[in-house]
C-alpha positions, 0 to 999 in steps of 0.5 A: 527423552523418556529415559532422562524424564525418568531419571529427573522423578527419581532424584528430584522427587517432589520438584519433578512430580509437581513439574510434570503437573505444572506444566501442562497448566502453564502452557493453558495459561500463557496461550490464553493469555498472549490470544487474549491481550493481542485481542484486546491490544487491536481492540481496545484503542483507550490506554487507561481502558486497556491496562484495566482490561488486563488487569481484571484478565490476570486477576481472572486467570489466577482464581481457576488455577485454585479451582481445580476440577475433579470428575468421577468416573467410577469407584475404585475397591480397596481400602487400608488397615489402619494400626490401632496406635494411629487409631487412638491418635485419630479418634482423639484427635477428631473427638466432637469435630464435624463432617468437614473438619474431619475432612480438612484434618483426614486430608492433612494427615495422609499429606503427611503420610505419605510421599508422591511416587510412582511405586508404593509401600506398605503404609505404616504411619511410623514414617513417611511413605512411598504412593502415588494417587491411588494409594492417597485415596485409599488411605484418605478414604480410610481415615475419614471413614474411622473418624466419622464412626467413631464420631458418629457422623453419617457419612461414608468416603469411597475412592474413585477414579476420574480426571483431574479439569482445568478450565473445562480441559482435561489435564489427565488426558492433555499430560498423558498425551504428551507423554505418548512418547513414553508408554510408563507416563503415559499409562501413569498420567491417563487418570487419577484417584480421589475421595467421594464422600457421601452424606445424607445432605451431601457428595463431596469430592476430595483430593490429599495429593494435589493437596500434598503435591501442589498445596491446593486444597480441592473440596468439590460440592456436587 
């Protein structure tokens, strides 16, 4: 099994890695949903009260999923070299932008960058390149912080490591446990990396590969 999970990341490459996080999220969200709609299917004895009850549940379901979590757990070292060409690009690009379109417009540019993988590679900005989320992190950290000195914006990005909630349930844990079978996945899913970027007015936590891998922005106050 873990031989043929393997196989499927490495030639449906995108599709694969988003499965393997939707998953666990789809299975959360049926079970909730069967026990709930029994529920009030024996409960609820009016129709026209009952359809309404349904509708609102689905309606609530939908809204989390685009609300996902990021919790901290510690920092992590390391950063990138970013080429004086991209550089210029950067500092051109972000001229007079605030803290948070330089956020928005760092998150965009590493989605673009870089392609999710198990393996990473030397990034150059030129063309599109392997990393899995703790490269994401070092390299959104880096541009963010590019752009605000040359911006002159007080803040600073750093990246972490943590877990990923749903729901208050945490995904890393629930994908790692049932990839227990195979000790690369398992070892491969049991956290994840993202952005911290601290201000004097502010903590924001930040995600570029759930943004590139599911099209979900997160930008967490804290």
């Amino acid at each position: 099994m873990g031989e043929q999970l393997d196989y499927s990341f490495q030639h449906y490459g995108d599709f694969g890695w988003s499965f393997l996080f939707l998953v666990p999220l789809l299975i959360i969200v049926v079970l909730v949903l069967y026990v709930i709609i029994y529920l009030i299917n024996i409960g609820v004895k009016n129709k026209l009260l009952k359809r309404g009850l349904i509708t609102i549940l689905l309606i609530s379901l939908v809204i989390p999923f685009l609300r996902l979590g990021l919790v901290k757990s510690h920092n992590r070292d390391g950063s990138i070299t970013i080429p004086k060409f991209q550089k210029e690009i950067i500092k051109s690009m972000t001229k007079n932008m605030s803290e948070d379109e330089i956020i928005d417009y760092s998150i965009k540019l590493t989605a673009e960058t870089l392609k999710f993988s198990d393996k990473c590679s030397p990034v150059t900005f030129k063309k599109e390149t392997n990393a899995h989320c703790v490269l994401y992190a070092k390299v959104l950290a880096s541009v963010c912080n590019y752009a605000f000195q040359v911006n002159h914006i007080d803040a600073t990005a750093y990246p972490v490591v943590g877990d990923v909630t749903f729901a208050g349930i945490n995904l890393c844990s629930l994908v790692s446990s049932i990839f227990s079978f195979n000790n690369r996945l398992k070892n491969f899913t049991k956290d994840h990396d993202f952005v911290e970027i601290k201000s004097p007015n502010s903590d924001i936590y930040v995600d570029a590969c759930i943004y590139d891998l599911l099209n979900v922005s997160i930008k967490q106050r804290n």
